[in-house]
KELO-33125 format. One record per residue: residue number from 0; residue in three letters; x, z, y of N, C-alpha, C in turn. Coordinates in Angstrom, 2 decimals. Layout:
<recs>
<NUM, "ALA", <X, Z, Y>, <X, Z, Y>, <X, Z, Y>>
...
</recs>
This chain:
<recs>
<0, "UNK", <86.44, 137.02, 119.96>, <87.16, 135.87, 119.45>, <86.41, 135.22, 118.29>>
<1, "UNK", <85.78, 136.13, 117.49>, <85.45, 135.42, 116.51>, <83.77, 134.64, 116.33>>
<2, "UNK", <83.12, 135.26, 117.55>, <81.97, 134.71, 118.06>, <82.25, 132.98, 118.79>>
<3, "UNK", <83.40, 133.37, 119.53>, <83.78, 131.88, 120.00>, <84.15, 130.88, 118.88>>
<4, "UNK", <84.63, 131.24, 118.29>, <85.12, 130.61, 116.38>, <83.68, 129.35, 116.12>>
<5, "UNK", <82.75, 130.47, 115.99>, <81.38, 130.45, 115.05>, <80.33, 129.29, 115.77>>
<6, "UNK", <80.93, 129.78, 117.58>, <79.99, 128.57, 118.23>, <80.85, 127.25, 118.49>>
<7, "UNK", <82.17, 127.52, 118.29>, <82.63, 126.08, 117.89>, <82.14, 125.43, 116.67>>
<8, "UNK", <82.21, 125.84, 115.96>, <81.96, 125.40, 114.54>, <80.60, 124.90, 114.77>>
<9, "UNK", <79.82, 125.71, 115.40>, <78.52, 125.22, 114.94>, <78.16, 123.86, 116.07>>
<10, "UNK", <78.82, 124.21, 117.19>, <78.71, 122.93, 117.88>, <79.75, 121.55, 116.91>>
<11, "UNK", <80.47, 121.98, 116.80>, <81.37, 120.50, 115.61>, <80.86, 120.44, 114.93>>
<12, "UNK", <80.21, 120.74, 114.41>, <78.96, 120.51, 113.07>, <77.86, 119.62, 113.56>>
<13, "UNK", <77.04, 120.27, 114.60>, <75.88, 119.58, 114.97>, <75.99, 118.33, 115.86>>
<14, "UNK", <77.72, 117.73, 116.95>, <77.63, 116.39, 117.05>, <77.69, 115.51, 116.02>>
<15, "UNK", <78.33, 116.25, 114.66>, <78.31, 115.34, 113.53>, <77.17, 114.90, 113.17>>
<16, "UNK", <76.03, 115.65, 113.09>, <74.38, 115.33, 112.48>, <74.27, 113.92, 112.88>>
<17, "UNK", <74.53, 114.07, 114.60>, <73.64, 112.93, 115.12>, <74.35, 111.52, 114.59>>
<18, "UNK", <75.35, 111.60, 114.52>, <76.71, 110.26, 114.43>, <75.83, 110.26, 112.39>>
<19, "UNK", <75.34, 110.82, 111.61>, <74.99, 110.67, 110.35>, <74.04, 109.76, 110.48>>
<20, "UNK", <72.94, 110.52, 111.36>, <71.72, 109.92, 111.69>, <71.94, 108.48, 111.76>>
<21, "UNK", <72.45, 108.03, 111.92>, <73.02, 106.18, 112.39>, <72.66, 105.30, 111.46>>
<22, "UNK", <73.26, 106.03, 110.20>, <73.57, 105.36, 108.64>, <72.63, 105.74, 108.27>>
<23, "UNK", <71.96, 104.94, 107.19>, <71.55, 105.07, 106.08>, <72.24, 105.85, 105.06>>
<24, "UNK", <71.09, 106.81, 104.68>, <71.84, 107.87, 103.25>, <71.18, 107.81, 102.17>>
<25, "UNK", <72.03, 106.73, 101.25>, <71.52, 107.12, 99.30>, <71.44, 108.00, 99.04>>
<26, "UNK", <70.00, 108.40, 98.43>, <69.94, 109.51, 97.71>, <68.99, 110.66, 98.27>>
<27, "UNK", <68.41, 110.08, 99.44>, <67.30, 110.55, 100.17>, <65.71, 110.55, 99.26>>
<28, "UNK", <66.04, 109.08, 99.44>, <64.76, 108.24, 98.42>, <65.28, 107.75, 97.42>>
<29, "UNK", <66.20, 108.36, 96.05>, <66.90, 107.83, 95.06>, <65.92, 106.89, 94.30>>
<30, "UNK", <64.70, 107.00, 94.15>, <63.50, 105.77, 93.88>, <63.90, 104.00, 94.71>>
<31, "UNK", <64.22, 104.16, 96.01>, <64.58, 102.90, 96.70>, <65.49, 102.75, 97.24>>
<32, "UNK", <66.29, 101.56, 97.66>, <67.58, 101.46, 98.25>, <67.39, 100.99, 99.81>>
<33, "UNK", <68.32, 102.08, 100.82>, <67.72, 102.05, 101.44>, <68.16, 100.43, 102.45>>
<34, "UNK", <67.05, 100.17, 103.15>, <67.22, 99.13, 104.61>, <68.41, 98.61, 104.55>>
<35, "UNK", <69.05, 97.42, 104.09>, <70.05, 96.67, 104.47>, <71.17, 97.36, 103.83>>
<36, "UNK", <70.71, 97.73, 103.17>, <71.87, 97.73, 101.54>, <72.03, 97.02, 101.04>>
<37, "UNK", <73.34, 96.33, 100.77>, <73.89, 95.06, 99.71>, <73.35, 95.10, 98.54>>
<38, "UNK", <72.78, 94.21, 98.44>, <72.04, 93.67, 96.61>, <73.11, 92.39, 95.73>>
<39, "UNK", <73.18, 93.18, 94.71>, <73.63, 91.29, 94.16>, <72.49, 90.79, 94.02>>
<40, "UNK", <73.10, 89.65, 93.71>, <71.58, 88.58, 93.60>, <72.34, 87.91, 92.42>>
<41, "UNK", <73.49, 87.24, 92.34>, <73.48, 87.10, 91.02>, <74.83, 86.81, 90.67>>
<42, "UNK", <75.09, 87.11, 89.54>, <76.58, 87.75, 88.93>, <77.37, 86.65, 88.56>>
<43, "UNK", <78.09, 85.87, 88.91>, <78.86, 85.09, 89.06>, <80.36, 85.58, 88.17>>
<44, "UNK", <80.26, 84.95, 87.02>, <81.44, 85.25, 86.23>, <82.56, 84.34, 86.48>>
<45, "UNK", <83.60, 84.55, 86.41>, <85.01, 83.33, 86.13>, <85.05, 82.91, 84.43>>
<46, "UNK", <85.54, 81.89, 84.57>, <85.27, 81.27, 83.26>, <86.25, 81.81, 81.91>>
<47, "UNK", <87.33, 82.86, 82.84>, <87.97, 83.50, 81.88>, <87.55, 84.65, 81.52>>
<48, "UNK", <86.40, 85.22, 82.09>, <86.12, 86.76, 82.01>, <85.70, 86.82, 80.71>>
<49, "UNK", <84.82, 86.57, 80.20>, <84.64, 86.42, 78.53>, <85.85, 86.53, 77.49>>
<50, "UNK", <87.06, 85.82, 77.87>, <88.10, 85.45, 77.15>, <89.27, 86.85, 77.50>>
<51, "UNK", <88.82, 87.37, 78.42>, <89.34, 88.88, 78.67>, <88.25, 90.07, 78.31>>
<52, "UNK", <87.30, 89.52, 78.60>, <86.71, 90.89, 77.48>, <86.87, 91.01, 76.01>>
<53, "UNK", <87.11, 89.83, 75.60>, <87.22, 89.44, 74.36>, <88.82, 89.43, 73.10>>
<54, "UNK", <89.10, 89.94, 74.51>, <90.79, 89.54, 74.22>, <91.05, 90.90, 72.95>>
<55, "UNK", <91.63, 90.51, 71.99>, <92.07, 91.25, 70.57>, <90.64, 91.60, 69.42>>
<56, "UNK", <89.95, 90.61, 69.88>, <88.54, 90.72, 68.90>, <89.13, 89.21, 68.01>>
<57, "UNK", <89.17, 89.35, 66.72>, <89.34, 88.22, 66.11>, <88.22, 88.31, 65.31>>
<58, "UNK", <88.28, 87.00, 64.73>, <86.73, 86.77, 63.66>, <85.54, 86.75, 64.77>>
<59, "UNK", <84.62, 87.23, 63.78>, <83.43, 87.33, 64.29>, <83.27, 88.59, 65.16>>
<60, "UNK", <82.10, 88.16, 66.20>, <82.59, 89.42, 67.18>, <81.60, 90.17, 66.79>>
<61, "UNK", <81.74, 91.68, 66.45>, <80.76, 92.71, 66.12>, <79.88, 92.85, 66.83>>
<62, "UNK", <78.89, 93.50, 66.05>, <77.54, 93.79, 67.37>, <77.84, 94.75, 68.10>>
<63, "UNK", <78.64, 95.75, 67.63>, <79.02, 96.61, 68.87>, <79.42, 96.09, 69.87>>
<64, "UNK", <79.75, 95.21, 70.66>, <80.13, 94.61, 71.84>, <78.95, 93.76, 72.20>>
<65, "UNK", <77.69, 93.39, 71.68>, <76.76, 92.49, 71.79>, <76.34, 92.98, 73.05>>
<66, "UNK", <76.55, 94.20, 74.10>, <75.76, 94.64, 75.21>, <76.91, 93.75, 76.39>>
<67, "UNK", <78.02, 92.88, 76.20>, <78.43, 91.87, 76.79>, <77.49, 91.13, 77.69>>
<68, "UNK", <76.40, 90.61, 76.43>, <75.18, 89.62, 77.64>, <74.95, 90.20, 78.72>>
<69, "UNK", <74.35, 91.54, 78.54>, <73.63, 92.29, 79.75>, <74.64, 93.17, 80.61>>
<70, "UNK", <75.51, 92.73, 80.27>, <77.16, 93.93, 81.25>, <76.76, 93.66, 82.87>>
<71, "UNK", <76.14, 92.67, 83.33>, <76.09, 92.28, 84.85>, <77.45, 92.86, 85.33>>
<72, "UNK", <77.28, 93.22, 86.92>, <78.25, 93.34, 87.34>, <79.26, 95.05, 86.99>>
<73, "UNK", <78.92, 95.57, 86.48>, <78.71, 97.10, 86.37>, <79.90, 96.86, 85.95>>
<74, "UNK", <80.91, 98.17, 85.80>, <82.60, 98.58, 85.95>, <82.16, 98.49, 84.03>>
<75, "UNK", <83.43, 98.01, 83.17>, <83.80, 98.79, 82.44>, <85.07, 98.74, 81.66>>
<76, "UNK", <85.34, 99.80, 81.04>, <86.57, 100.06, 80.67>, <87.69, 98.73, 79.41>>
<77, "UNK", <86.67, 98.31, 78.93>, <86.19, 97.46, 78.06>, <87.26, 96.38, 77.91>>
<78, "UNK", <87.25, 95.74, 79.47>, <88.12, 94.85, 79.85>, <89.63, 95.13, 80.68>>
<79, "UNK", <90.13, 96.27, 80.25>, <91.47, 96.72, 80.62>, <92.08, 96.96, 79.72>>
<80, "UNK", <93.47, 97.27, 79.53>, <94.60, 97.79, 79.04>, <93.75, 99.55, 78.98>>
<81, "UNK", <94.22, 100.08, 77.96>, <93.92, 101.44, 77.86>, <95.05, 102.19, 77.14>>
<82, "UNK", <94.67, 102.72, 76.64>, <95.75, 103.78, 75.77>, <97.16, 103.27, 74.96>>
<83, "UNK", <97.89, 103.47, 74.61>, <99.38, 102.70, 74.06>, <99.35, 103.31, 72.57>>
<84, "UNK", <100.09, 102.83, 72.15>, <100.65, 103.14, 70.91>, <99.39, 102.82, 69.38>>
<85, "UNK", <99.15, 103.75, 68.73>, <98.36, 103.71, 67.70>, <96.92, 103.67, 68.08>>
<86, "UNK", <96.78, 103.79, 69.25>, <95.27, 103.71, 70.27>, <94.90, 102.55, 70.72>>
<87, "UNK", <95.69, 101.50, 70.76>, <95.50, 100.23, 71.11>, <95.36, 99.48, 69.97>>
<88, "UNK", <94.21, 99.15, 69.60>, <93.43, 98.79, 68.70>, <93.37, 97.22, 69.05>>
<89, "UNK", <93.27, 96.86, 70.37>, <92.82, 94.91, 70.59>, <94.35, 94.61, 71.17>>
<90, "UNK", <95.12, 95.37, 71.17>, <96.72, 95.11, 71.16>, <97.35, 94.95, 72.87>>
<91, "UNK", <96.43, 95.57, 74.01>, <96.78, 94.99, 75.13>, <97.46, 95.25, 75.76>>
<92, "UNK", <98.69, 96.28, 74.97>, <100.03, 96.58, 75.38>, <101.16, 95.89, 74.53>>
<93, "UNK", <100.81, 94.52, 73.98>, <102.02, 93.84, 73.15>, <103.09, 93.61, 73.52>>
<94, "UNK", <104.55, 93.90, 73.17>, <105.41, 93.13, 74.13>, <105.74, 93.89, 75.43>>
<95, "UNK", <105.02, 95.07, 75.65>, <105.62, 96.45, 76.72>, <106.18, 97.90, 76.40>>
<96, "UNK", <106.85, 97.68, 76.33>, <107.56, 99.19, 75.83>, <107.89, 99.02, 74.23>>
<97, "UNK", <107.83, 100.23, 73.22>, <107.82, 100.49, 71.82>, <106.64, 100.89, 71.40>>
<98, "UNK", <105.98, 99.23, 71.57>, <104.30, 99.55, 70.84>, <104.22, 98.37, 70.23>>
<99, "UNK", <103.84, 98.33, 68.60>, <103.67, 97.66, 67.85>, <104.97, 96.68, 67.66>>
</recs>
C-alpha cells in the first residue's frame, strides 16, 4: 500500500513539472526579467496623489519625506491610514472613533 502511495505522488508531482515548464520563472536569472514580463514604462500619477501623500504634513515639508520624487510606482505605507490613537501623528483617523 504504501509503495502505491509513493508512485502516486511521484507521478502527481512530475505532470506538474511539465504544466511549470510553460511559464516563465522569476528568480531563475534574478539578474534579468524574464521574456514578456510586464515593465512599467512610465508612472503616471493622479493629480491628487501628492495631496494624499502629503496629507497631515503642514509647513514646510521635511526632508525626511524628500524620497517622494523617486517613490515611482513601488507600494508604500506612507500613503494610508495606519495606527489610531497617539500613533497617528498626520491625523488620518480624524473624526473615526475616540481619536483626537
Amino acid at each position: 500500500m504504501l509503495g502505491r502511495i509513493i508512485v502516486f505522488m511521484l507521478l502527481a508531482t512530475a505532470s506538474d513539472a511539465g504544466a511549470a515548464s510553460d511559464y516563465p520563472i522569476a528568480g531563475l536569472n534574478p539578474d534579468r526579467r524574464p521574456d514578456g514580463a510586464p515593465v512599467i514604462r512610465e508612472n503616471a500619477r493622479s493629480p491628487a496623489y501628492e495631496e494624499r501623500f502629503f496629507r497631515g504634513v503642514t509647513g514646510t515639508r521635511p526632508a525626511s519625506l524628500s524620497w517622494f520624487a523617486d517613490q515611482g510606482a513601488w507600494y508604500t505605507p506612507f500613503d494610508r491610514p495606519g495606527m489610531t490613537g497617539p500613533y497617528d501623528l498626520r491625523n488620518w483617523h480624524a473624526g473615526k472613533g475616540k481619536n483626537r
